[in-house]
N, C-alpha and C positions, 0 to 999 in steps of 0.2 A: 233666108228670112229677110223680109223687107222692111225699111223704117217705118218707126210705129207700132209692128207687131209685136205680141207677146211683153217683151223688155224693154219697149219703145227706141226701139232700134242700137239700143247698146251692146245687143249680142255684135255685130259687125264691128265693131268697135274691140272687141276679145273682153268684153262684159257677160258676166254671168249676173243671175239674181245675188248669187252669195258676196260677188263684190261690191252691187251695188247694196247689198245690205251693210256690208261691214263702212262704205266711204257714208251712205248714210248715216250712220252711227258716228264715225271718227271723226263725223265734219260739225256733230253738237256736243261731244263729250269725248275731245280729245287726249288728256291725261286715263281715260280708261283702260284695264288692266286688260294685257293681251290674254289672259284664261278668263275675263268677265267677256271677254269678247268675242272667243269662239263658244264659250256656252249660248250666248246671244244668237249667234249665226250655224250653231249644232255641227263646230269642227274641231276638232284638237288642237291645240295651241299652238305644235307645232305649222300644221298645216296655217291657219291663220296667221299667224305670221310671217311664213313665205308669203301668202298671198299680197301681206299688206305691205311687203319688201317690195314686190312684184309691181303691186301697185302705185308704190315710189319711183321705181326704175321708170317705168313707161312713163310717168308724169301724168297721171290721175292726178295725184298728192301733190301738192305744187309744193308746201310748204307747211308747218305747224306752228302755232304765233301766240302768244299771249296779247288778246285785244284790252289796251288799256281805256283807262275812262278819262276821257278830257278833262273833263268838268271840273272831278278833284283833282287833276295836274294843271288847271290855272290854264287854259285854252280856252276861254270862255266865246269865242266867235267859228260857228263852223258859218265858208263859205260858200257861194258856186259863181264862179265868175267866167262868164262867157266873155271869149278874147278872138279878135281878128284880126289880122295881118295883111302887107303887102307883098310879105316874101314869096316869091314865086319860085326859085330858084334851088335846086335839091341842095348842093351846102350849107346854101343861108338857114333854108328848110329843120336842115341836120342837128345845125349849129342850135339853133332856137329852140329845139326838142332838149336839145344834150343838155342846156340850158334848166330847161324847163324840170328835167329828169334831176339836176340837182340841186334844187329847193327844197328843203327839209320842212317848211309849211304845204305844200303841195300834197295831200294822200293820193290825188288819183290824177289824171290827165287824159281827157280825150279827143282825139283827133274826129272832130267832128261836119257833116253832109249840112249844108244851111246857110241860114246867117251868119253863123260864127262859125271859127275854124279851129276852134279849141274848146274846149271844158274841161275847167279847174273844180277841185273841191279840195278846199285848203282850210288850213284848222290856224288859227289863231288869237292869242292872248287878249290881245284889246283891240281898240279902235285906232292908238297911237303904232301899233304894228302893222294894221291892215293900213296904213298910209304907208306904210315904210316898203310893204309888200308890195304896193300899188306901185309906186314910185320904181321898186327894183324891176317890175314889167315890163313900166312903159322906157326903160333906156335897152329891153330888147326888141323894138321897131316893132310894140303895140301898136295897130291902129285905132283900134276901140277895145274900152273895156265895159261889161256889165256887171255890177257888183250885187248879187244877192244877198243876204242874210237869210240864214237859218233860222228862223224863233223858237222853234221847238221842232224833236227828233218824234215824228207818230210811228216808225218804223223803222229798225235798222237788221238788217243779217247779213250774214255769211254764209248762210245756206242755202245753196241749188235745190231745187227742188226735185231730186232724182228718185223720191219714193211714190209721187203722181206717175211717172212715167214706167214705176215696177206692177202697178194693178192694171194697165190696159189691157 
């Protein structure tokens, strides 16, 4: 079977429809009960739940998370700050990641192709933090920074979209 066909190439992958039904489901309504969920997917419980052990092991399932809400926990500024560098050097490199990796305002970080050689999206309280933020960047050998604001969320998910790829 080639990419694309039938399961949009997740069979190669050791995807069936039944697993991509069952991560489809677990990945909007994860506290659901494993016998609501082989009834869902037309298995016994037992078997569904090996599958969705199965599908832990291999690392489908990255992880299961309670997503909180900023807004009523006083985070009032989400960011996106595009950040460049002169580091050229894979330790310097390393260092700056490892760095970067332990910011507890940071949610995401990407190593990015372009103008910039980073993207942050970082979540915080005021405007008096996002200086304190800015400041703790540039003493790890920022060259530029670009400071976005978020004004408003029109879209936010967690959901891959794996159930487009089960009707091809």
């Amino acid at each position: 079977m080639k990419r694309g066909e039938n399961n949009g190439g997740y069979k190669n992958k050791g995807l069936d429809n039944v697993d991509l039904q069952i991560l489809a489901i677990l990945q909007r309504e994860v506290h659901i009960s494993n016998a609501e969920l082989a009834r869902r997917v037309n298995l016994s419980p037992p078997a569904t739940h090996t599958r969705v052990k199965r599908l832990e092991n291999e690392g489908y399932i990255d992880q299961q998370v309670a997503i909180l809400n900023q807004e009523k926990l006083g985070f009032d500024l989400l960011c996106y700050i595009f950040m460049s560098t002169n580091i050229h050097q894979e330790k310097e490199i390393e260092e700056l990641e490892n760095s970067l990796k332990t910011m507890t305002e940071i949610l995401e970080c990407h190593c990015l192709t372009g103008a910039y050689d980073y993207l942050l999206k970082v979540v915080i309280r005021d405007r008096q933090d996002l200086d304190q933020f800015i400041r703790k960047l540039n003493k790890l050998g920022v060259s530029r920074i670009q400071t976005n604001l978020s004004l408003r969320e029109i879209k936010y998910s967690t959901v891959l979209p794996i159930e487009e790829k089960q009707q091809v």
